[in-house]
Phi, psi and omega in degrees: 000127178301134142276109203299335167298315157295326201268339175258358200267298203296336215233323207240267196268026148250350155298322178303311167306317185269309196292024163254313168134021174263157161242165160251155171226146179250127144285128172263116180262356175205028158080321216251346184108035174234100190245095186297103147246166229190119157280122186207169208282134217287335186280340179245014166161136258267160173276139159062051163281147186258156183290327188281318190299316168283339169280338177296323180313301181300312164314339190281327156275357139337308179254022162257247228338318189303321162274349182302197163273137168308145167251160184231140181279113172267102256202123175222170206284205171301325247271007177183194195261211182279306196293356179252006177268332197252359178340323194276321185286335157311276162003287183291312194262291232282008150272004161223030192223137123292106183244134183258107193245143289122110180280154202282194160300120175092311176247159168093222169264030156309123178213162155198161191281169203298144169074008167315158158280141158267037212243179208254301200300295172319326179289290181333275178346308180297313190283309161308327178287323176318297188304347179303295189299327194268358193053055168274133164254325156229182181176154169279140174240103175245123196221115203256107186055219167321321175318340202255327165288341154284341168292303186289347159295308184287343184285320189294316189269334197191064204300356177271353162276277253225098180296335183195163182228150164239111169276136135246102187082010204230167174232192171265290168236166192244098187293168181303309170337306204287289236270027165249330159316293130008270217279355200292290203301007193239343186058073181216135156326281149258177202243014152303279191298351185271319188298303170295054169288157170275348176193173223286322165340311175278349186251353180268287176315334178258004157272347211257359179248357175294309188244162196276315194281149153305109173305154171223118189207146161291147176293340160314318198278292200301346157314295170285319168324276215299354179249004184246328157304286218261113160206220174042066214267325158346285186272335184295319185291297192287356171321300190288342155321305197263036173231037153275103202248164161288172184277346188314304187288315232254352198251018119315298201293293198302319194314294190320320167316294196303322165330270215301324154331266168278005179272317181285011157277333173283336185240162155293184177313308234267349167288305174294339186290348234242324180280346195250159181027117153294107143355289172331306168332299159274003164091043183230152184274130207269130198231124181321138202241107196290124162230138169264133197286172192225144113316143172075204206241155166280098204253058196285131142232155208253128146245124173247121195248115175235156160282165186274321183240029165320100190265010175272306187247066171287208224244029143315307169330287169303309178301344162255014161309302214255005179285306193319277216288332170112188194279338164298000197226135206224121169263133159247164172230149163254120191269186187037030174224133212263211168286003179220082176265014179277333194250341199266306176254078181254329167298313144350295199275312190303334192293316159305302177301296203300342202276310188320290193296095148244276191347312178296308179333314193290000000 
């Protein structure tokens, strides 16, 4: 039986995707069987390219890119891979942007081999090499939900790629507190059981806490959602396993975040990089963190873009997100919108973006 979902993903939102003027691509980030893919812009690369061909490309093209247009990362959550969480925000940005969109590990056509780390820290680390390979030198990192703790994983490890973070919906880490709070107000065991349903029941309940307005989808279509998303149910569990900290850790980590922060009004990159996040912290292994060298100063600023009725991450959340990170971090709210306001409200949340990146751009 056609799966109807695959069949609108192919026919609706990656026909959407190429007429902005994106291709997909599979990366190899280590040599090792750690393969990013990622839809990037048709113009930055070359067709059937070799890992040498694109680094000659990228050099060659360098000191246009260093003037070009910003590029922007787009990092997306549980609830899909990357071009169908982000389609609309595609649309909107890639006549005046590079956007670059990268399915995390474990979903879309993102693979790594049995026994990877499953950390926050690891992804980033994958996608920062992609974007690497690819000759991205700086970008806006906007990370939707897990996507966004991968942002602040990549803004921390390799602040001379990643000029600014836009959170959505995301935290720097989810300390234990919070997420036993979280499931307490969502009535889920785990957050394993929330993401991850097993059947359509369930999946009808975790759109239904996603959004402000109530969704209507046949249980035929919401079927096919779940046989065509949700798998790799396995490495998915221990994803949300591992970005559960003691609070202990995590108010170390956000201090050190603020650290890091205010040291890049005073320093180069690679001098502010000297400040950042202990690895440790998250129960992740410590890894030499490739930088390049930058000019001029590290001028990171964090936007946190929320829904009003967000009921996963509200917005209790957000204020003290942003009491936490300090004067660099600027909260907007949308009103009449949940956890998937991108989709519910996209001229709003496109508006809200394009005004940030105006601002980076200059």
């Amino acid at each position: 039986m056609v799966n109807l979902v695959h069949v609108a993903k192919k026919q609706l939102v990656q026909r959407l995707a190429k007429m902005a003027g994106l291709r997909q691509r599979a990366v190899d980030v280590d040599d090792a069987g750690t393969v990013i893919s990622i839809w990037v812009p048709k113009d930055k690369l070359p067709a059937g390219p070799t890992a040498e061909e694109m680094e000659t490309e990228r050099r060659k093209k360098e000191t246009k890119r260093n003037g070009g247009r910003l590029s922007v990362v787009l990092l997306h959550g549980f609830a899909g891979d990357g071009i169908l969480t982000w389609v609309l925000q595609v649309v909107a940005l890639a006549r005046h942007y590079d956007v670059y969109v990268p399915d995390l590990l474990f979903f879309g056509g993102s693979v790594s081999p049995a026994g990877a780390d499953q950390t926050p820290g690891f992804q980033a680390e994958c996608v920062a090499s992609a974007l690497r390979r690819l000759g991205v030198e700086r970008c806006v990192a906007v990370g939707f939900s897990y996507g966004g703790f991968v942002a602040f994983k990549m803004a921390e490890a390799d602040p001379a790629l990643v000029v600014s973070v836009v959170a959505t919906w995301s935290l720097v880490y989810m300390t234990r507190s919070t997420s036993e709070a979280m499931l307490r107000r969502l009535g889920a065991a785990s957050f394993a059981e929330f993401l991850l349903p097993n059947d359509v029941a369930g999946l009808k309940s975790l759109f239904a806490a996603g959004t402000y307005r109530k969704w209507w989808l046949p249980d035929r279509v919401l079927s096919d959602y779940m046989k065509l998303m949700i798998f790799n149910r396995k490495e998915r569990t221990q994803l949300l396993e591992g970005l559960v900290v003691s609070d202990e850790d995590a108010a170390v980590v956000v201090r050190s975040y603020r650290q890091l922060l205010y040291a890049s009004r005073l320093y180069s990159c690679k001098e502010a990089t000297a400040a950042r996040l202990p690895s440790e912290a998250h129960g992740e292994r410590t890894r030499p963190a490739r930088l390049s060298a930058c000019s001029g100063t590290y001028t990171e600023e964090i936007l946190l873009l929320w829904g009003d009725n967000d009921s996963i991450f509200n917005m209790e959340l957000a204020r003290s997100l942003k009491e936490q990170l300090g004067e660099k971090a600027t909260l907007r709210s949308i009103a009449k919108a949940g956890h998937l306001v991108m989709l519910e409200r996209p001229r709003v949340f496109n508006r809200c973006l394009r005004e940030f990146l105006l601002r980076q751009s200059r």
